[in-house]
N, C-alpha and C positions, 0 to 999 in steps of 0.2 A: 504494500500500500504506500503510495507518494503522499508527501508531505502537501497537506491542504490549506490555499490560500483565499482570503478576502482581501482585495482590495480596494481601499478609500480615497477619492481624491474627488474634487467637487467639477474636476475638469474633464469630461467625459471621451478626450482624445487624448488624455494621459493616461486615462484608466487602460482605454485601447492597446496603447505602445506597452505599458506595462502586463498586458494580459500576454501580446506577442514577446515580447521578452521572455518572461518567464514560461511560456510554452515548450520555448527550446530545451527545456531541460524539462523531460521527462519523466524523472520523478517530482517532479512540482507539479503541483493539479490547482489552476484556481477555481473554486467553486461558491463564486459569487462577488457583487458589487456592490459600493455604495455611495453617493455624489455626499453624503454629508455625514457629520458625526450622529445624528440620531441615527441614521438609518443602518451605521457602521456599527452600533452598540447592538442594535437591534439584531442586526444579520449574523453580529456573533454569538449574540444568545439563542440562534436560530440552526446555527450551520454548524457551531464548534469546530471554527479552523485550528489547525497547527497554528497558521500565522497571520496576523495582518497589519498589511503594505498601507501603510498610515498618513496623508500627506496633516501636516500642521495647520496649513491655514483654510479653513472652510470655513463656510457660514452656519451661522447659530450654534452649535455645539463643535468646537475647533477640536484639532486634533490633542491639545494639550490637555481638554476635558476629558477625551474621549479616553488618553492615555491612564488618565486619574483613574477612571474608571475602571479599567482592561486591570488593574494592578489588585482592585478591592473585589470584582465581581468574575474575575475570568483570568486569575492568575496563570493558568495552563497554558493560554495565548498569549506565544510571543509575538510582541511588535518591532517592526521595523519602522521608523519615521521616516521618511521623504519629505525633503522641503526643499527649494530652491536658497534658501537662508545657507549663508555659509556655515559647515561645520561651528566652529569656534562661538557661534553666536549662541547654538541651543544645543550640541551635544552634549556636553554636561549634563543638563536639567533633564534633559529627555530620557538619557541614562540613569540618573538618580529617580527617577519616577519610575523606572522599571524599566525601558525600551531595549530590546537587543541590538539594538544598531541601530544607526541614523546614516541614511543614504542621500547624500546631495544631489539634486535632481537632472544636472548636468552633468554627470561622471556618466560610466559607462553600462550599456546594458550587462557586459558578465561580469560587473563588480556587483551588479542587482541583485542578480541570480545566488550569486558566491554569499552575498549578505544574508539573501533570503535560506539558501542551505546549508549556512550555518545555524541558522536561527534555529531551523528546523531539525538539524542532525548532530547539530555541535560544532566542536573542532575535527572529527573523523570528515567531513565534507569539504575541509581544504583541500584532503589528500585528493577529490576526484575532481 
């Protein structure tokens, strides 16, 4: 069984590129979407991913709520954050909230992949 993804971003042509991203890699499966933070808390109470590909900035309930939350109600789900925000500005805090990694939204699709299967498999998922 591949490691199962949701992902959130309010931008519905990043969700796109990020679904064909993570396609390429096989054992990733994403299995479902969500344009905002309710609907991102919802789908995880709904779907129970492995992981979800998280962007920060959305409207009404942002990702840094969203994270609050993923920590108190859904510990098992690891997140990844995505923002376009330079590292240096929220990796820390998003780290300290629980996040397994924070991916800048400009880097590269198999650093995504690589983020997201460690997230899911550990450090054994460098080695492939």
């Amino acid at each position: 069984m591949g490691c199962r993804i949701l992902i959130a971003d309010d931008v519905g042509d990043m969700r796109y590129l990020w679904r064909m991203i993570l396609h390429e890699d096989p054992s990733l499966e994403v299995i479902g979407e969500a344009s905002d933070g309710s609907e991102a808390l919802a789908a995880v109470e709904a779907l129970r991913p492995d992981v979800l590909l998280l962007d920060l900035a959305m409207p009404g309930v942002d990702g840094l709520q969203v994270l609050r939350s993923m920590r108190a109600q859904h510990p098992q789900t690891r997140v990844v954050v995505a923002s376009a925000f330079a590292a240096g500005r929220f990796e820390a805090l998003v780290t300290e909230l629980g996040a397994a990694a924070y991916f800048e939204k400009g880097n590269s699709g198999a650093e995504l992949r690589a983020m997201v299967r460690t997230a899911c498999y550990g450090d054994q998922a460098r080695a492939s």
